[in-house]
N, C-alpha and C positions, 0 to 999 in steps of 0.2 A: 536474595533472589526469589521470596516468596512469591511472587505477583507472574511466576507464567504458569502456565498449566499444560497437562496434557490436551493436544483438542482430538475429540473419540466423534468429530460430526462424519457426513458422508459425502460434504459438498467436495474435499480436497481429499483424494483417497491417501491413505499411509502418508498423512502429516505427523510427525512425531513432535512440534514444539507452535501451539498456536502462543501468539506473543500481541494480547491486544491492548495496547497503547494508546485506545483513546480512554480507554476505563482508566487507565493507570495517568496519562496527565489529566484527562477533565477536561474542561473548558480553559485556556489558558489564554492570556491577553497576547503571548506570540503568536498561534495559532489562527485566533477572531474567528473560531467556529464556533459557532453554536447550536443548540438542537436544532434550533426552528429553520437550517440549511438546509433546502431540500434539492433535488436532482435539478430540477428547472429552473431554479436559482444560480444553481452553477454553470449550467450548460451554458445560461443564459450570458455568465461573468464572463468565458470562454469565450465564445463565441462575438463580444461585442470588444473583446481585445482587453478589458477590462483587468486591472491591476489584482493581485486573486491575495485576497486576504492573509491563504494560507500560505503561500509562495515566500517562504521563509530562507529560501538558497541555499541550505544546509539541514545535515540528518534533525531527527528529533532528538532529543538529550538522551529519553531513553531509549533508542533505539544505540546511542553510543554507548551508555552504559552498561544495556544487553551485551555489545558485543565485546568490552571489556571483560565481564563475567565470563564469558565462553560458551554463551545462550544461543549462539545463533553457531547452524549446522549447517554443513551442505549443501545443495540446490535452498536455493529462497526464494518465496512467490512474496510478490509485494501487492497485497488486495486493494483498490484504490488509487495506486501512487500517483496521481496525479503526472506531477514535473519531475517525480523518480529520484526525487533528493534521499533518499532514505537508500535504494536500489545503489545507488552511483557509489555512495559513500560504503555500503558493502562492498561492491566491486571494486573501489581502490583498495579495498582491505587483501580481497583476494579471491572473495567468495564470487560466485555464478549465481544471476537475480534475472529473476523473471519479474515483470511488474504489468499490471493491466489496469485500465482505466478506464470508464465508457464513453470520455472523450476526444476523439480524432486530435484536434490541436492540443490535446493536453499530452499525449503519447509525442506527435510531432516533438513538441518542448524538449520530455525527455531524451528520445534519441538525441537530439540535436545537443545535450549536455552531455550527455555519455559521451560522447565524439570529442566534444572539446575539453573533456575530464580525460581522455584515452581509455577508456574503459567500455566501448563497445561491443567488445570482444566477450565481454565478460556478460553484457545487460540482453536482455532480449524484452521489450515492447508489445505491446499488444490491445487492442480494441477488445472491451469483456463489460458485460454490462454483471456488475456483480453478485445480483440477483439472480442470475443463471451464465456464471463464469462457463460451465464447461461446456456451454454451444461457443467461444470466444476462443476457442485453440486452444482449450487447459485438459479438454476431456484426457480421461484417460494419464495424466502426467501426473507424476509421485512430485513428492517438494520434501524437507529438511524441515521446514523452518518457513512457517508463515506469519506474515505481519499485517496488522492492519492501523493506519495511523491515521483517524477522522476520516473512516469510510461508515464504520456503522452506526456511529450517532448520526449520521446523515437520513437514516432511513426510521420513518416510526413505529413503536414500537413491533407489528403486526408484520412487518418489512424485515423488524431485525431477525424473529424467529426463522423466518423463509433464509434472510444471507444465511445464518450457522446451519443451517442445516443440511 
């Protein structure tokens, strides 16, 4: 379980487990992200109803394996989640996930899976553009346990220092 670390940033106040999971898969051919994703690319996939590369319908591997180890705490903010496949599959677990996205029909998605997962109860949604999550309804909210799975290689380099921080 070498590969989480404490995260000491100030963008998520009193996070005690950041868990970043794009470092740790890479590039992977399940995935089809690659660096050169950028925000208006996706918005773009979104928005034209487009079949979404990363729309894999189930948690990421490590994000299962995290939570076999017993890595994941508490409240979890899910940075990114898209379609909230990562959020949903915590919540059948048992834990309480918060997930944000800065796309409208991508949060739609999520809820609408949570729902039919029965795990709404558990998920809470939200519009957050990630580069300034806490104007998005995060201000001021403590989290367990944050994850980020193909949100910050979306952003280059000069973008990624601004997300952690």
């Amino acid at each position: 379980a070498a590969w989480w670390a404490l995260f000491v940033g100030t963008m998520f106040t009193y996070a005690n487990y950041y868990l970043n999971f794009s470092k740790l898969l890479g590039v992977t051919p399940e995935s089809k992200v690659s660096n050169k994703t950028s925000q208006q690319q996706i918005i773009a996939m979104y928005d034209a109803g487009m079949e979404i590369p990363w729309d894999v319908r189930k948690a990421q591997p490590a994000l299962e394996r995290a939570e076999k180890e017993g890595l994941i705490k508490g409240l979890v903010l899910d940075a990114g989640c898209g379609f909230g496949d990562n959020a949903i599959y915590l919540a059948k677990k048992g834990y309480r996930c918060v997930g944000f996205d800065f796309s409208d029909k991508a949060i739609e998605v999520a809820e609408k899976r949570a729902a039919e997962a029965g795990v709404s109860h558990l998920c809470e949604f939200l519009v957050a553009d990630a580069l300034d999550a806490q104007a998005g309804g995060l201000k001021g909210r403590k989290f367990d346990t944050i994850l980020d799975s193909a949100c910050l290689q979306c952003f280059d380099p000069k973008l990624q220092v601004t997300y952690l921080a």
